[in-house]
PASE-84757 format. One record per residue (C-alpha): x, y, z; residue in one letter; residue number from 0. Coordinates in steps of 0.2 Angstrom, whole numbers, m for minus. Each point is the difference from the previous one (the first is absolute). Layout:
N
KOLKE px py pz gudren gumi
KOLKE X Y Z a NUM
...
***
This chain:
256
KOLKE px py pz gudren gumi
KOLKE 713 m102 254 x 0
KOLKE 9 15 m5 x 1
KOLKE m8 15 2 x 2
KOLKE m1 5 m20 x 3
KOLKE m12 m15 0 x 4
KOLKE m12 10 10 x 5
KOLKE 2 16 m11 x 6
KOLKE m16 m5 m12 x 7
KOLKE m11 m7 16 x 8
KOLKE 3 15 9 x 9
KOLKE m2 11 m15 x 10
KOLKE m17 m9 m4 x 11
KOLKE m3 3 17 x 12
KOLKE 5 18 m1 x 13
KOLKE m14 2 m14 x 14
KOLKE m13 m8 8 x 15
KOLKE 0 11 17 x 16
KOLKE 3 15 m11 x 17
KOLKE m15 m5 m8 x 18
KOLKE m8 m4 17 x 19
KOLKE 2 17 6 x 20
KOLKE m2 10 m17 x 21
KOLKE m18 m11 1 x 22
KOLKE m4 7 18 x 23
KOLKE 4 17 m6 x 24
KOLKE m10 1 m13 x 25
KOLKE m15 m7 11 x 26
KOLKE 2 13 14 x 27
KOLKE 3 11 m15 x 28
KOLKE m18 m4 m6 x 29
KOLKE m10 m2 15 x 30
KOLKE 7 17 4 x 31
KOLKE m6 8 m16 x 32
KOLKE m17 m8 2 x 33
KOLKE m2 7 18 x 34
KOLKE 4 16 m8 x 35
KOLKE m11 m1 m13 x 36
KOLKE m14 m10 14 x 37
KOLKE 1 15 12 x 38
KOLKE 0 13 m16 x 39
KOLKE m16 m6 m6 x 40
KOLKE m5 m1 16 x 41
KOLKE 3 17 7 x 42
KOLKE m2 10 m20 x 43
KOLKE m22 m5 1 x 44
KOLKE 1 8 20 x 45
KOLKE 9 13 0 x 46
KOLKE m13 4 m14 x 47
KOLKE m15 m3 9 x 48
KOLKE 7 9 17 x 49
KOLKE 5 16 m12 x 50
KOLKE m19 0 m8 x 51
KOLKE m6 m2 18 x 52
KOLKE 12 15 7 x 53
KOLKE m4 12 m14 x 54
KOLKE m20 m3 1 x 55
KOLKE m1 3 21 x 56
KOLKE 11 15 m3 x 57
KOLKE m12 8 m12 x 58
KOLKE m14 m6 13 x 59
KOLKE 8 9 13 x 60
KOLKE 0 15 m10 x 61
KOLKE m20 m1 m6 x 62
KOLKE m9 m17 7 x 63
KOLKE m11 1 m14 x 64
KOLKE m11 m15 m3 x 65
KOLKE 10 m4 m18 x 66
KOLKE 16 1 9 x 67
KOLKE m5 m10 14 x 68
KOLKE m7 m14 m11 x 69
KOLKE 17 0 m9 x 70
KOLKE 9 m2 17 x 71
KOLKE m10 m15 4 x 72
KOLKE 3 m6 m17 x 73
KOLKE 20 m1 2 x 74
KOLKE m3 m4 16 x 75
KOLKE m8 m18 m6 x 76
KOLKE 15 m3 m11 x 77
KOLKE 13 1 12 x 78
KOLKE m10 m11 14 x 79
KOLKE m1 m13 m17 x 80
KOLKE 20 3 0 x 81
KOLKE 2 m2 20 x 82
KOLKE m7 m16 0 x 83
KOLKE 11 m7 9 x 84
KOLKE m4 m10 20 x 85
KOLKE 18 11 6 x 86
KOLKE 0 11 12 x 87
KOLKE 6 15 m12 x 88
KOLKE m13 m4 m12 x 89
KOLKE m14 1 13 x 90
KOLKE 8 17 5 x 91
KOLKE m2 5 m16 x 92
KOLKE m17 m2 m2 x 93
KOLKE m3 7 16 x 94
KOLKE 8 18 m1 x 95
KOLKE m8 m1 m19 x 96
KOLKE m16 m2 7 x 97
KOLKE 2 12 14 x 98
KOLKE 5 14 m14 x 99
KOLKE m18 m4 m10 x 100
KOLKE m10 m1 17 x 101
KOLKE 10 21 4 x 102
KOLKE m7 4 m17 x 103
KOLKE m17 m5 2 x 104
KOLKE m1 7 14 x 105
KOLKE 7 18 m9 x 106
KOLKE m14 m4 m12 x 107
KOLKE m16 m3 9 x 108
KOLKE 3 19 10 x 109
KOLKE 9 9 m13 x 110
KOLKE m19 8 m4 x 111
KOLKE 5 10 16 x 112
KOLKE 14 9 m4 x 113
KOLKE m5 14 m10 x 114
KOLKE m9 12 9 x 115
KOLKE m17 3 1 x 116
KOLKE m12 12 m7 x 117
KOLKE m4 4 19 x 118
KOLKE 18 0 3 x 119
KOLKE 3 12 m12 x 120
KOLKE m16 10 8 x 121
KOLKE 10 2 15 x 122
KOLKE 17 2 m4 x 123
KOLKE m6 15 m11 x 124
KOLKE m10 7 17 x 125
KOLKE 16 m4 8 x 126
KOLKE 12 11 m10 x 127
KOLKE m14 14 m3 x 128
KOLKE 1 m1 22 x 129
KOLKE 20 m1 0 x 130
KOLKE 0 15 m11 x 131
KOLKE m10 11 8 x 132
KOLKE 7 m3 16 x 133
KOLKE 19 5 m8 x 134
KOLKE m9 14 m9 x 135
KOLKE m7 5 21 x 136
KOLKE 18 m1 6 x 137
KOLKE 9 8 m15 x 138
KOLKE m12 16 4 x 139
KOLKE 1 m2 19 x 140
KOLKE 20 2 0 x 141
KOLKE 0 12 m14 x 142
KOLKE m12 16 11 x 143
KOLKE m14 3 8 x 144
KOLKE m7 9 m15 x 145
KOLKE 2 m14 m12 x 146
KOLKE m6 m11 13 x 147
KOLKE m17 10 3 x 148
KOLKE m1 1 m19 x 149
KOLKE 0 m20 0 x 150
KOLKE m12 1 14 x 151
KOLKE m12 9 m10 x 152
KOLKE m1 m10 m15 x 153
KOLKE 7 m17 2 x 154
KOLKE m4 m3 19 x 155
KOLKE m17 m8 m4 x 156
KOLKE 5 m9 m17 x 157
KOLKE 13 m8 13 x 158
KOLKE m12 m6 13 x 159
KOLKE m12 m8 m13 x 160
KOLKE 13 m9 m6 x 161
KOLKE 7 m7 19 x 162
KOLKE m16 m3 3 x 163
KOLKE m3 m11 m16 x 164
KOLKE 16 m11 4 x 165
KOLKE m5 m2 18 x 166
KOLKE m15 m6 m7 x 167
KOLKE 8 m12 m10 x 168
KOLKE 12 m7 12 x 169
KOLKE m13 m4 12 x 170
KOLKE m12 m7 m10 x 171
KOLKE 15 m13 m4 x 172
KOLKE 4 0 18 x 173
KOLKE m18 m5 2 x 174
KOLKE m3 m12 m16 x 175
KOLKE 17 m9 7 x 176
KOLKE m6 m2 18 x 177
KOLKE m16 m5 m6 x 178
KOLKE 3 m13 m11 x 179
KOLKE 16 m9 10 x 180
KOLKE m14 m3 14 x 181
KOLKE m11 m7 m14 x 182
KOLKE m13 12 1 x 183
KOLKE m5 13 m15 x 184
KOLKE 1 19 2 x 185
KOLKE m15 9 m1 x 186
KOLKE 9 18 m3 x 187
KOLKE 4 m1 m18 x 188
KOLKE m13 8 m5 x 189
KOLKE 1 13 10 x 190
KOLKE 19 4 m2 x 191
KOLKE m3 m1 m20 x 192
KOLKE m15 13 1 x 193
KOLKE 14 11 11 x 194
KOLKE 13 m2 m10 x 195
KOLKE m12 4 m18 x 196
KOLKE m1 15 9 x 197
KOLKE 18 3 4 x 198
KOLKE 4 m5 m19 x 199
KOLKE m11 13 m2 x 200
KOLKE 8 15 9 x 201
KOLKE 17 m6 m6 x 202
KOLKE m2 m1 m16 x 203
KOLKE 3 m19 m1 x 204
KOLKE m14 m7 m8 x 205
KOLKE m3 m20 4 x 206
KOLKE 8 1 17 x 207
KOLKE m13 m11 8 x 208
KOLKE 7 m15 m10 x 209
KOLKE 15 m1 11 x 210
KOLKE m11 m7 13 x 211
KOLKE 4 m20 0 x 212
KOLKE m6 m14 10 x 213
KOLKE 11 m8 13 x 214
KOLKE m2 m17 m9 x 215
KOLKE 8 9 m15 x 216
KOLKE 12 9 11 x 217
KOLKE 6 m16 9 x 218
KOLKE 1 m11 m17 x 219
KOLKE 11 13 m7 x 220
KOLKE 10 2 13 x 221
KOLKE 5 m20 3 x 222
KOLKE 1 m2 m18 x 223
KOLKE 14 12 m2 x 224
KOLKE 9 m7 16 x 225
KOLKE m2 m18 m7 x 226
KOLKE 6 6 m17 x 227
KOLKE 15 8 8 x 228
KOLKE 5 m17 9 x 229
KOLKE 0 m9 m13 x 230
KOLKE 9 13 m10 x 231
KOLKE 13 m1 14 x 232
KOLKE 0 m21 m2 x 233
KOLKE 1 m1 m16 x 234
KOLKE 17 11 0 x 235
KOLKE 7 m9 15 x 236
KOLKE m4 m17 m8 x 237
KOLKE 8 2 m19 x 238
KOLKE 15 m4 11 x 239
KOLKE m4 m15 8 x 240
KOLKE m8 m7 m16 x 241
KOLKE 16 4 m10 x 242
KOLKE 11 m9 13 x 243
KOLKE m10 m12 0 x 244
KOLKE 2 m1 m17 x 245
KOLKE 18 m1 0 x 246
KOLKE 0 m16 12 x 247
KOLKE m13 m9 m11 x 248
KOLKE 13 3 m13 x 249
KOLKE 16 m6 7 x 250
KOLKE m7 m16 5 x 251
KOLKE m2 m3 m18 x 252
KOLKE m11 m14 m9 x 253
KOLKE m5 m11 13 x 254
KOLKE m9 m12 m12 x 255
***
């Protein structure tokens, strides 16, 4: 057969692979697109969820307030809903998520115990009036003899009330904290709020007896600061691991 009679076979032929491969194309084409537009809507809802959750926890870390908290924990049901996938991302996810809520409920339950006291107050006031009078003693010490006698005469007992009032103070803490870690009850405070009436008195600080506190109170303030400060110290440490974990849960794209 001459090769001229093949020409319209081959041509047919020619056509129909052409066609084949235009056809295979356009079906990786396609499945490409929609793996686009699978891992689009996939990712577009997360990333949402995981941006609410973000914003919320940083304005908890700022003031744990119980509206902000219950905003937290409210984001942070939407995104365990979105991770709820059986992967191992996904379970990361929801474990660094939960970790954040868990730092800012801790932040929450002590956050009471941050600002200072009214007896905390009561004795940073007696603590400055003391550092005061002591720079005030120096300052006239290294200025003469005379201005130091001077001070001597009209300040030297206004000063000794006042050390005498702090040292009262201090001990009584000393004593409270003692106390109360080897869960007994103090039975000076009584007496060290009549002394220090009296102080108040003298020093013109009216009220001072009211700096005297319990040991119990001394204690629970104290290990609710510390635990407010680890977890403060968590949560920053731990917006890292949740946001790479994120970014795994999200390059594994949509799984079902």
């Amino acid at each position: 057969m001459d090769f001229t009679e093949w020409l319209p076979a081959l041509t047919a032929m020619g056509a129909i692979g052409a066609a084949v491969i235009t056809s295979r194309t356009a079906i990786r084409s396609a499945e490409k697109t929609a793996r686009i537009s699978l891992h689009a809507a996939y990712t577009t809802p997360r990333l949402t969820a995981v941006g609410a959750f973000l914003e919320a926890a940083e304005k908890g870390r700022h003031d744990p307030a119980k509206d902000i908290l219950t905003a937290v924990e409210a984001a942070y049901l939407t995104v365990r809903i979105l991770a709820f996938q059986g992967t191992e991302a996904a379970e990361e996810v929801r474990v660094r998520a939960s970790a954040l809520v868990e730092n800012l409920r801790e932040m929450q339950e002590t956050f009471g115990a941050i600002p200072p006291a009214p007896a905390e107050q009561k004795l940073d006031e007696l603590s400055h009036t003391v550092s005061r009078a002591e720079a005030m003693k120096q300052h006239q010490q290294e200025t003469s003899a005379e201005a130091y006698d001077e001070w001597e005469l009209h300040a030297r007992e206004d000063y000794d009330w006042r050390r005498a009032a702090l040292k009262c103070l201090t001990k009584s803490h000393a004593d409270q904290i003692a106390t109360y870690t080897h869960e007994g009850q103090s039975l000076k405070t009584v007496e060290a709020r009549k002394e220090l009436a009296q102080y108040g008195e003298l020093i013109n600080m009216p009220g001072l007896e009211n700096a005297v506190e319990t040991g119990k109170t001394l204690v629970w303030r104290q290990s609710a600061r510390d635990r407010y400060q680890l977890a403060a110290a968590r949560l920053w440490m731990d917006r890292k691991a949740f946001a790479d974990a994120v970014a795994s849960w999200l390059d594994e794209g949509p799984t079902t």
